[in-house]
N, C-alpha and C positions, 0 to 999 in steps of 0.2 A: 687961628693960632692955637697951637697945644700950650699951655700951661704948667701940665703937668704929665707926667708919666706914671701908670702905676704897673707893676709885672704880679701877674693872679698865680702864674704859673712858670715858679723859678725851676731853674737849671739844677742838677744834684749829682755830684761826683758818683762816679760808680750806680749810676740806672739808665733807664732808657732815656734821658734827656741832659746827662753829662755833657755832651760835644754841643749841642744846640740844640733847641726846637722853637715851635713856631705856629702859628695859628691855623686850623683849618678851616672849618665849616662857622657858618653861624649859630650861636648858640641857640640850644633847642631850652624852650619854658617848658618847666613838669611844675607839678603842685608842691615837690620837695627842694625843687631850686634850677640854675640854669646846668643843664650842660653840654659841655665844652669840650668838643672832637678835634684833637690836635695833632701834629707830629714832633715826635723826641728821634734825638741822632745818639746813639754809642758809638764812641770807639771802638773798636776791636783788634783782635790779629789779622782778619781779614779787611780791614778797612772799616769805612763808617758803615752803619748800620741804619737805617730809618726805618721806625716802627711809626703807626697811629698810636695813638695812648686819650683816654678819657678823664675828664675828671667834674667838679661841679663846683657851683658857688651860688653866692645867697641869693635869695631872688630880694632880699630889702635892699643888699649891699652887693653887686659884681664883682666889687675886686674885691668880696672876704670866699678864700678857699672853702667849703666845707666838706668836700669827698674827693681824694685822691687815691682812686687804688693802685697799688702797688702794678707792674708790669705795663703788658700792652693789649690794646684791644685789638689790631689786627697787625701781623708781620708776614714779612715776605715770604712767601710758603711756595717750592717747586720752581715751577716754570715763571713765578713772579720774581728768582731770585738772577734772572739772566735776563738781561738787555743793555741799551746803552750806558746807563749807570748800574752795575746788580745792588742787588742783596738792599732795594728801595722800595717802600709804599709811604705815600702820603696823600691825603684829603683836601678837597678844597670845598666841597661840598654834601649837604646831605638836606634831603627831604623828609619831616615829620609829617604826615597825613591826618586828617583828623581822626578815623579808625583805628589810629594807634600805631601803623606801621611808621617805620624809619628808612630808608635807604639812602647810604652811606657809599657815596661817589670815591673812588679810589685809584691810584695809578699805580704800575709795578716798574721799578727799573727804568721810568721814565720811557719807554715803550707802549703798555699796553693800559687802558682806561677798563677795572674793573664797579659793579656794585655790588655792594653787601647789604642784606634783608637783612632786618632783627625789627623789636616792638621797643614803644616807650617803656613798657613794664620792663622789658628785660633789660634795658640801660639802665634801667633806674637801682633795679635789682643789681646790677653790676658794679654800679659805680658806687653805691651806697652800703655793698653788702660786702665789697671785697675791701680787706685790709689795705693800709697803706705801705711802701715798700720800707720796711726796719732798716735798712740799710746796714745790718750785717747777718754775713752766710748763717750762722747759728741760728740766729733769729730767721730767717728765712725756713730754715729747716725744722723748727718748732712749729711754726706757719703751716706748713706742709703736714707737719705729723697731725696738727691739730683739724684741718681741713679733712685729712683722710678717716679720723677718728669718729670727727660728726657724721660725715657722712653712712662709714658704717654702722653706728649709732641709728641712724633716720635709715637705712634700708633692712634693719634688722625689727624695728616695731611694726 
């Protein structure tokens, strides 16, 4: 019997998990905490939208949040945006290896069964280094300017 219910990863008007989302894979253990490869739904003008999106939480405590970045980690891109449902990607699974690779089980449109490479370094690097969503355009676009700024910063030294 459940007791209790705890939600790690609420819903947020106006982001990629507005309309719902929903669990994917099993969470992957890093040395900075768990994380947690999931699917968020937008609303849109063209209908719902399903992205994957990542985030992380504590490895003493599960249900405390510690790294939400803003956006999404994989969306419907081309020919994944056409099939029986479009404009769909969501995860049910993924494999960490012990040499550090990840591969991140995925579907498009409920048609076609994609995988995505990446390392533990780089999720971690993703999850922990990207801001979380401000939740307004202005702020988003401070975001942005300040992203492009470092960057030219670090490829001009």
């Amino acid at each position: 019997m459940i007791d209790e219910e705890i939600i790690t990863s609420k819903r947020k008007y106006h982001t990629i998990t507005e309309a719902k989302n929903g669990a994917g894979a099993v969470p992957i253990k890093t040395d900075k905490g768990w994380i947690h490869i999931a699917h968020g739904v937008r609303n849109t003008a063209a209908g719902l939208r399903y992205v994957v999106y990542a985030f992380a939480t504590s490895l003493e405590d599960p249900t405390k949040v510690i790294a939400e970045p803003g956006g999404f980690l994989i969306a419907p891109l081309g020919g994944e945006r056409v099939g029986d449902v479009s404009n769909v990607v969501f995860t049910n699974g993924a494999i960490a290896r012990d040499n550090g690779d990840v591969y991140i089980y995925y579907a498009s449109s409920d048609t076609r069964l994609h995988v995505a490479t990446t390392t533990i370094d780089k999720l971690k690097d993703y999850v922990f280094n990207t801001p979380s969503d401000p939740l307004r355009s202005v702020k988003c676009v401070e975001q942005r300017c300040d992203f492009i700024k470092k960057n030219l910063e670090f490829m001009n030294k």
